[in-house]
N, C-alpha and C positions, 0 to 999 in steps of 0.2 A: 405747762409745756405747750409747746407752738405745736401746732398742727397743720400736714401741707394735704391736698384733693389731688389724689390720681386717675385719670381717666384711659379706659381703656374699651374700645368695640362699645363705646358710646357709655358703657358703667360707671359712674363714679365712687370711691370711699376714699375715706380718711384717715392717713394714718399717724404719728408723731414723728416729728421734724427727727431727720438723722436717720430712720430707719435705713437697713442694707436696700439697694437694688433686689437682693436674693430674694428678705424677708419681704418684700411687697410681692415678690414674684407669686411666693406660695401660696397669698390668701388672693392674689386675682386669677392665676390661672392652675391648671391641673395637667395631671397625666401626661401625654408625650410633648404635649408644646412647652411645658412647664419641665421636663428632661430634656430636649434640643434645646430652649434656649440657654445663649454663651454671653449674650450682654443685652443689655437695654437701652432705645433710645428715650430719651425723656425733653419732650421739648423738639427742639436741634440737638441735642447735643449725647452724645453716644458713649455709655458708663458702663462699666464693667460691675458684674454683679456684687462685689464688693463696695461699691461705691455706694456711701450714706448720700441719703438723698433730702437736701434740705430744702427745695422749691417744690411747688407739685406743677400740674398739667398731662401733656398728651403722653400716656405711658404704652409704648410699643416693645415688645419681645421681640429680639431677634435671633430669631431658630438659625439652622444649621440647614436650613436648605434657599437662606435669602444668601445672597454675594456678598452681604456687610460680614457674615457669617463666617465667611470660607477667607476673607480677609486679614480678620482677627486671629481667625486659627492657624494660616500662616507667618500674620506675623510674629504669634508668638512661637513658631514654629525656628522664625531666623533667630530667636531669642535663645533657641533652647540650641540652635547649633554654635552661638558662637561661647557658649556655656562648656560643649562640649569641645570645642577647641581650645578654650582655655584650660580644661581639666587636663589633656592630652598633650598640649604643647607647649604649657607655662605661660609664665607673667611674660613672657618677651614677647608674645605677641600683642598688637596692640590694634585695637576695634575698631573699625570703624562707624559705618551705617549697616541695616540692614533691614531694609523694605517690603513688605509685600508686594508683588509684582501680582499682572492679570491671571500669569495662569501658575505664580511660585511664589520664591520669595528668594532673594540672595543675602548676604552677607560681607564685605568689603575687608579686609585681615590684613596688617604691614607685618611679614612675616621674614627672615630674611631667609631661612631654606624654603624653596619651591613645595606645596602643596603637591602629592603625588594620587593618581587614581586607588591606590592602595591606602592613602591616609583616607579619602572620601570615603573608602567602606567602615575605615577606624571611627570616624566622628559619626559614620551612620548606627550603629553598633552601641556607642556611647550616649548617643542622642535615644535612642531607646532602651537604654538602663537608666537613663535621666526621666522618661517618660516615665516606668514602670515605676517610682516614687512619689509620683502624683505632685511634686513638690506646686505650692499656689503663688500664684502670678502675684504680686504684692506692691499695690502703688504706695510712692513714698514720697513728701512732697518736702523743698528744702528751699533754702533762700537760695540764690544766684550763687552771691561770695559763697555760701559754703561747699553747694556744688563744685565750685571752680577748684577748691582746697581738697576735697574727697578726690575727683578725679586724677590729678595733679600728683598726689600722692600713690594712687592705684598705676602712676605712669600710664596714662593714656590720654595724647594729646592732642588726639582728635575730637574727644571729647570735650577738652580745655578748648580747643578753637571754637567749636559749636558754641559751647553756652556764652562767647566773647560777644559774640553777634547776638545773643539773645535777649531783648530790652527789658523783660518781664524781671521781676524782684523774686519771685518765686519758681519754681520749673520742678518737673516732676521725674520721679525716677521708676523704673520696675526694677523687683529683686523674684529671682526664684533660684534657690539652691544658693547657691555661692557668686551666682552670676547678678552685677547689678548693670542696669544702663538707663541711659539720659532716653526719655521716651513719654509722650503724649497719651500711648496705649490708644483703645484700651485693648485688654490681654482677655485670654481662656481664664477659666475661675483657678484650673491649674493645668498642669503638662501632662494630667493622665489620656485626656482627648487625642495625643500628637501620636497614636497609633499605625496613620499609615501613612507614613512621611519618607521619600526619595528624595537624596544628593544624585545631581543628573553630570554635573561639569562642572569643570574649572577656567577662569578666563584669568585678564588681565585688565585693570580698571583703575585709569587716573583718577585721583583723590578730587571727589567733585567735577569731575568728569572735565577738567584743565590740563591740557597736555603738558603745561609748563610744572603741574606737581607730583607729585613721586607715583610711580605704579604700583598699585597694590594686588593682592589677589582676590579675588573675587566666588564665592561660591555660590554657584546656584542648586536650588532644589526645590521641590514639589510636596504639598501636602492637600489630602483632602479628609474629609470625616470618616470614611470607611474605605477597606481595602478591595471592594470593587470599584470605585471609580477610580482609584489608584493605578488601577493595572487596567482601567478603560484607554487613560489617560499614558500610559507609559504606552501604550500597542500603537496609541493617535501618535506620538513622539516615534516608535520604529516606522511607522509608514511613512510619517512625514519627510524622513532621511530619505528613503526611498523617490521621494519625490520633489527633492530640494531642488529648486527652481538653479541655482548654482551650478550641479553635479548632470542636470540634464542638459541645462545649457550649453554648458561644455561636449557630452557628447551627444547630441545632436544638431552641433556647431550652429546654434543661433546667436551667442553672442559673445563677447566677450570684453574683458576690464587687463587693458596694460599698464604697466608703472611708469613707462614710458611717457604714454599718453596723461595718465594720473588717476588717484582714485575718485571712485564715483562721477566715474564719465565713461557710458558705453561705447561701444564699437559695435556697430551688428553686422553681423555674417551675414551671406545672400539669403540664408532658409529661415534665420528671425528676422530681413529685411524684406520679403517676402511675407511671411505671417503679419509682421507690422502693416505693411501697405494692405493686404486685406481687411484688415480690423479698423485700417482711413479709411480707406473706400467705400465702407458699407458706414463706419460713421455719417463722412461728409452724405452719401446717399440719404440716409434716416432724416437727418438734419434739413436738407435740400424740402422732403418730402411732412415734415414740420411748419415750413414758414422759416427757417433762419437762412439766413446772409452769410456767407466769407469773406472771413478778413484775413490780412498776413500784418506783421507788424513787426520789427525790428527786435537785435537781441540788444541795443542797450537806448539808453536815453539820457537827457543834464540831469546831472544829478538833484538841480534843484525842481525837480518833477515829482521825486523821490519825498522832498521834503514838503512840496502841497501836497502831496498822496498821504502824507503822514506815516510814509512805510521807513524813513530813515527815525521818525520816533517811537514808534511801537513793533520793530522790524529786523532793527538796522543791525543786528546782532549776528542775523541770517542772513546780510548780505556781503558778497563781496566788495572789496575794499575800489574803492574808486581809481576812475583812470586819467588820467588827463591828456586831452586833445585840444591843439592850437591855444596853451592856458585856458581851457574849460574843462570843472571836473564831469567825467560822463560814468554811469554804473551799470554793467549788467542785469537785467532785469530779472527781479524775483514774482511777480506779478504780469500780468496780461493786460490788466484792468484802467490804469495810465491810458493806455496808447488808446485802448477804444472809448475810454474818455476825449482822447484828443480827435478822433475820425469822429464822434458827434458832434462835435464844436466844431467842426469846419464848416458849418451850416447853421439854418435857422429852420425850426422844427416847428409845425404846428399841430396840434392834438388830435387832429382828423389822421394822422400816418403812426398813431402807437395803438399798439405795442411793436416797438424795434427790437427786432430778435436780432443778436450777431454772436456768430462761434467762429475757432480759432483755433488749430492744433497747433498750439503757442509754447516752444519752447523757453523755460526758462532755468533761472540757475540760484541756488538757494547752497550758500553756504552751510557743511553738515561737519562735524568731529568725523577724523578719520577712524575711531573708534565706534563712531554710530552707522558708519555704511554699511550696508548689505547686499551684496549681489544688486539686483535690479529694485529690491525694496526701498531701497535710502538710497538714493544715489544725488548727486551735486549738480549736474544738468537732465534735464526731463521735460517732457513735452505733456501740457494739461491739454484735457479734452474741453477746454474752455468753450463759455459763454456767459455773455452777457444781455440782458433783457430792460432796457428802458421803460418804464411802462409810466401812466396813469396812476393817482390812486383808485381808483376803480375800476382798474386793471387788477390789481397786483394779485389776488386772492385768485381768480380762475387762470392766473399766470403760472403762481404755485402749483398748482390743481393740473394745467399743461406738464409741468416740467415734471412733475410726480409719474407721471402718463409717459413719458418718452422714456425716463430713467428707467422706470422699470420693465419696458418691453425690451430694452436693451438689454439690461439684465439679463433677463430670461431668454432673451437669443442666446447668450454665452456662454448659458447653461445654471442660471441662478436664480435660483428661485425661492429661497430659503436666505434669508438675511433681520436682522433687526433695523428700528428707526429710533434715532435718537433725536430730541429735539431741545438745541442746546440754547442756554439763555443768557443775559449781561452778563459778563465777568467783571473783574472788581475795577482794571485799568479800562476804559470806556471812551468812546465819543459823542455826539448827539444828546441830544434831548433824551429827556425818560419817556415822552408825551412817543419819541417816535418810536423810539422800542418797544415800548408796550403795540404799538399799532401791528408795527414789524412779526412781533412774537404772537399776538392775534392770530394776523393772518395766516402765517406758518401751521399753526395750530387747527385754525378751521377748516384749511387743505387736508390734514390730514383725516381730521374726523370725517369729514365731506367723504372721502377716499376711502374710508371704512378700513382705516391703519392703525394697527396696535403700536404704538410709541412710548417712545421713557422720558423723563425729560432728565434731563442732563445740566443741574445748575453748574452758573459761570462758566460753561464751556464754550460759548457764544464766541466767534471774533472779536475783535475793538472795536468793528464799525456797524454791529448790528449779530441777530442770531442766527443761528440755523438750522437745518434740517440734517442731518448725517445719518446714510447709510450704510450699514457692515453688513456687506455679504456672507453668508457662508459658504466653504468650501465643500468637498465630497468626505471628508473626514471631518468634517465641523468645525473648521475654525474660523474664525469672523475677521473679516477685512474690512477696514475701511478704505473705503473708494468715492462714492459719490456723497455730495454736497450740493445743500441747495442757504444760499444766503441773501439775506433783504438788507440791502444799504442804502441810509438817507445820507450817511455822510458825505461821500464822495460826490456827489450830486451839488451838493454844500460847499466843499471845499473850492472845488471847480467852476462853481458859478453856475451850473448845467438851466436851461433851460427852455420852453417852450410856449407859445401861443396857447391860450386855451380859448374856449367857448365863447371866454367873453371879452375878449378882443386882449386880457393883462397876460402880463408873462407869470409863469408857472414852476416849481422844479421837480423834476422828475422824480419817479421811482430806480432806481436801480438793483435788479437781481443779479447775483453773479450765482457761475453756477456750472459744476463740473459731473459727468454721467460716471466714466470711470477714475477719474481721479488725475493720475500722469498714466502713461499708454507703457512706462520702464514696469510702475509698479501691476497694474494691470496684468503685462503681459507675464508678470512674474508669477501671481496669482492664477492665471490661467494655465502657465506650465504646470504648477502643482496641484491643480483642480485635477486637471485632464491626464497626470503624471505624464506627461507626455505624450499620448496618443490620443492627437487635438482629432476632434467629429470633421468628418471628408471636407467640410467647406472651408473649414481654418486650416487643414493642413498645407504647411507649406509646399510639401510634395502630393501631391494623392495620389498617386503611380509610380511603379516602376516597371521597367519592360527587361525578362532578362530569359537572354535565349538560354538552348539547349548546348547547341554546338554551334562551332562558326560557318554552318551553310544554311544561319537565319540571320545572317547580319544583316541583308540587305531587306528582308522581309520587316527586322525591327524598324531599322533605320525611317519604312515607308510610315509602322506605324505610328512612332513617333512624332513626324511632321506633322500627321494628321489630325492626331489626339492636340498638338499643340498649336494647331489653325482652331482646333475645337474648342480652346480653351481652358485646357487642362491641363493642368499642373505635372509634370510627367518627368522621370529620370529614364535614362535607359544604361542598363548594367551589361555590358558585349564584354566585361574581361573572361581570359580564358579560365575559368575554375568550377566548379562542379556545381549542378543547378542547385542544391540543399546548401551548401556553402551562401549561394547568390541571397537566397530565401530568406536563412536564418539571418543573415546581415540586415534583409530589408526591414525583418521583423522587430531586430534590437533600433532603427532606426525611426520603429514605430510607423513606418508608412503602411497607411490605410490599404489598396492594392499592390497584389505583385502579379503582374500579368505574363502568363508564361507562353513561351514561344518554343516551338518544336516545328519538324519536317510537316507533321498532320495541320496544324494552326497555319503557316507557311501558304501552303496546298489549297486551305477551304479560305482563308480568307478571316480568319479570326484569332481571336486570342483566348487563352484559359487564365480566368482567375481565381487567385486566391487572397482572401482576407489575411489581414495581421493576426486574429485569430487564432489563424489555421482551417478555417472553413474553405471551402471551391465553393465559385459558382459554374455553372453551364457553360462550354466557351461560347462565344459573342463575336459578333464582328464588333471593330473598333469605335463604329457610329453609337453600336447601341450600349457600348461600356460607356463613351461620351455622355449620352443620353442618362445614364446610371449615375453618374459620380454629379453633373450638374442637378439633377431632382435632391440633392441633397444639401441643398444650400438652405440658409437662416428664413428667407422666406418664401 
């Protein structure tokens, strides 16, 4: 009998070809790691504990507290719901995908009555009599053709489309219970684990997400391993509503999306036009005070700009469709990167003037599914906090090491200080050399260590033209956004011919970093409404006052204050309608503005004002200098 070596925390033993994952599990490890682990990776390659294992090498457990973990459990989680919808709604339903998603997992159904909030509790209810069976996740491996025959006959044709496209002679299925499906796995050993699992909602979801094919429904839900993070996790979903960038927007009138205008293209009202331009101004400042340059640079360009850039071939998917001016086709630009290619090459550069710093609050425009928009998160025109860095190679590493430095003090002005690093490498469609990637992915790497940054690496999530650095902030409820990026590209340097004098009298070609702090300023700002749920810290706020008298024989007295506060530079309303001062209050309050400055006959008289906090705390009253003096000591630096 053939025998394979598994290795595990450096041990090795031997065991007979074929053994289960399970049975190797038991003679390598014990007690709780040996009860939380739900699969094994072996090698690359990631096996469910029923999986006979006939190669040996690197033998890893994966417990119940790693995210391959929480993965697995809900995808077999969408397994067990669409199990339970076929038990409850019959064969006329018909399946389609059903994913593990970052923080769930949904299920896709062509159903033709409507899914109701009342059925979700039905398949929730059902999915947990399915669980309470323990029934085992069971891989079943079959030929192509017969595949095609099985589903075909079970009427589900989305199935039959899937395995059309699938080139392999063999593919694999899962069965538990009654339920079978076309699936990669791997699954839980069985459905006893799926104990605290939430249906949260119902959508609507083109089939492959093609507008041109049929709408189906869609079910989301949630599962974790135990019913406290369960209900950590559903308390983070009620705050979140609370604080949906959407629902604030609206009423503290910062921005707004007409149909008129179109989807996924803002409109901003004075008070997110307002909050916008202070979050540039303290940008461009920061930047100013870094060493970088401004540029401005147009919203379209020939389209065959598009095609040296290599964005209508690895791109062109996400772009809008072309325009044509005077017979030239011209495109909206989904990049920034083009145009400051073109402002270097209006010159001839010598090695003594790098590293060239240039930023850019560069709007562009990125074709999205109108099914993928979201408020200010997804949206079809946006403005990146663009930059680009030309350097040396012997630049590039303390280049990274700068931009690491700016990004995160910015951060942390905004109120972020809690975020992960991800450091993403080649993906499978590529440009360049390997000799430059590697160099690329080097440096990225020894910034961070330099930096003393705990980092993940992230295969193939790299761009086409090189890798990167991606940062996910966290929010005050804990959710992770991605916003900043840091990227090393030889390509475009390449493509464009880019070059420079060097040292030794030959031409040279550059480094190029591109490189974004918050990401687009839509999503940003979106992220900060619901950090901050809307009651942004005194220097972001788009109002930080209001002035609201008592009666009307302080009108003239407001009136005085307000010019003054507003020569002072402060951000100020003043409320003179006739209605009662708690009325005036509580309104300032749902508006979330930071002061409400109160006026009376005695404030009138002495020369000052009484405040009060959003809160509800008072301060002292003041004269209007030294409230001035109060609200500016509260700024980022």
């Amino acid at each position: 009998m053939s025998q394979i070596t598994l290795t595990l925390a450096g041990e090795s033993k031997t065991f007979p070809a074929g053994i289960t994952a399970a049975e190797a599990l038991k003679e390598l490890v014990s007690g709780k790691v040996r009860k939380q682990t739900v699969a094994v990776r072996v090698n690359d390659a990631l096996l469910d504990l029923s999986a006979p294992l006939t190669a040996g090498g690197l033998f890893v457990p994966i417990t119940e507290d790693q995210p391959e973990a929480l993965a697995i459990l809900r995808h077999s989680a969408a397994h067990l719901m669409a199990e339970a919808v076929l038990d409850l709604f019959g064969e006329r339903v018909k399946v389609a995908i059903g994913p593990a998603t970052d923080d769930g997992f949904y299920y896709d159904f062509d159903r033709e009555q409507p899914f109701t909030p009342d059925d979700l509790e039905r398949i929730e209810a059902r999915m947990a009599e399915l669980a309470a069976a323990r029934a085992p996740f069971q891989r079943e491996e079959m030929s192509r053709e017969a595949a095609l025959d099985f589903f075909a006959k079970q009427g589900q044709p989305y199935k039959v489309e899937l395995l059309h496209e699938i080139e392999a002679e063999t593919v694999s299925l899962y069965r538990q219970g009654g339920f079978v499906d076309l699936c990669r796995g791997p699954h839980l050993p069985d459905s006893g684990r799926l104990q605290a699992v939430k249906l949260l909602r119902l959508a609507g979801a083109y089939w492959r997400g093609d507008e041109k094919n049929k709408m189906l429904q869609r079910i989301y839900g949630t599962a974790f391993f135990d019913q406290k993070e369960l209900k950590k996790y559903l308390n983070q979903l009620e705050e979140a509503k609370k604080r949906d960038h959407r629902k604030l927007g609206r009423e503290l009138e910062l921005f707004t999306i007409q149909d008129q205008i179109g989807p996924g293209l803002i409109l901003w009202q004075p008070k997110g036009a307002m909050l916008r331009r202070i979050i540039e101004d303290y940008w461009r400042e920061e930047h100013y005070r870094h060493d970088y340059e401004l540029l401005y640079t147009p919203h379209i360009a020939r389209r065959d700009l598009w095609q040296t850039s290599g964005h209508l071939d690895f791109y062109g998917e996400n772009m809008f469709s072309a325009m044509e001016i005077e017979e030239v086709q011209y495109q909206l630009k989904p990049m920034n990167c083009p145009f400051h290619i073109a402002i270097y090459k209006a010159r001839k550069w010598s090695y003594r003037e790098f590293p060239v710093r240039w930023c850019e609050l560069g709007t562009v425009y990125r074709f999205e599914k109108t099914g993928a928009l979201h408020g200010l998160m997804r949206v079809r025109g946006f403005t990146q906090d663009d930059a680009h860095i030309f350097c040396r190679p012997d630049h590039l590493e303390d280049e990274i090491f700068r931009i690491l430095d700016l990004n995160l003090h910015v951060l942390k002005t905004f109120g972020f200080s809690d975020y992960d690093i991800y450091l993403s490498t080649r993906p499978e469609k590529y440009v360049g050399s390997d000799e430059h990637w590697q160099q690329a992915t080097n440096a990225l790497k020894l910034a961070l260590e330099k930096k003393g940054l705990a980092y993940t690496v992230d295969p193939g999530e790299g761009v086409f033209y090189g890798p990167k650095i991606d940062i996910k902030i966290k929010d005050v409820i804990g959710r992770a956004w991605q916003c900043s990026t840091i990227q090393v590209d030889f390509n475009l340097p390449e493509r464009f011919e880019l070059g420079y004098t060097g040292e030794d009298g030959a031409e040279h070609r550059p480094i190029m970093i591109h490189r974004a702090l918050m990401g687009s300023l839509e999503r940003f700002f979106g992220v900060l409404i619901e950090h901050y749920a809307g009651a942004f810290p005194v220097w972001l706020a788009p109002v930080q006052a209001r002035i609201c008298n008592i009666t009307d024989a302080q009108l003239d007295y407001v009136e005085k204050v307000y010019r003054e506060l507003r020569r002072a530079g402060i951000r100020v309303e003043k409320d003179s309608r006739n209605e009662k001062l708690n009325y005036k209050i509580r309104e300032a309050q749902v508006q979330k503005i930071p002061y409400m400055l109160i006026v009376g006959d005695k404030e009138a008289a002495e020369g000052t004002v009484t405040v009060r906090l959003r809160d509800g705390q008072n301060l002292p009253p003041m004269p209007p200098a030294e409230f001035a003096a109060l609200v500016r000591g509260d700024g980022p630096i």
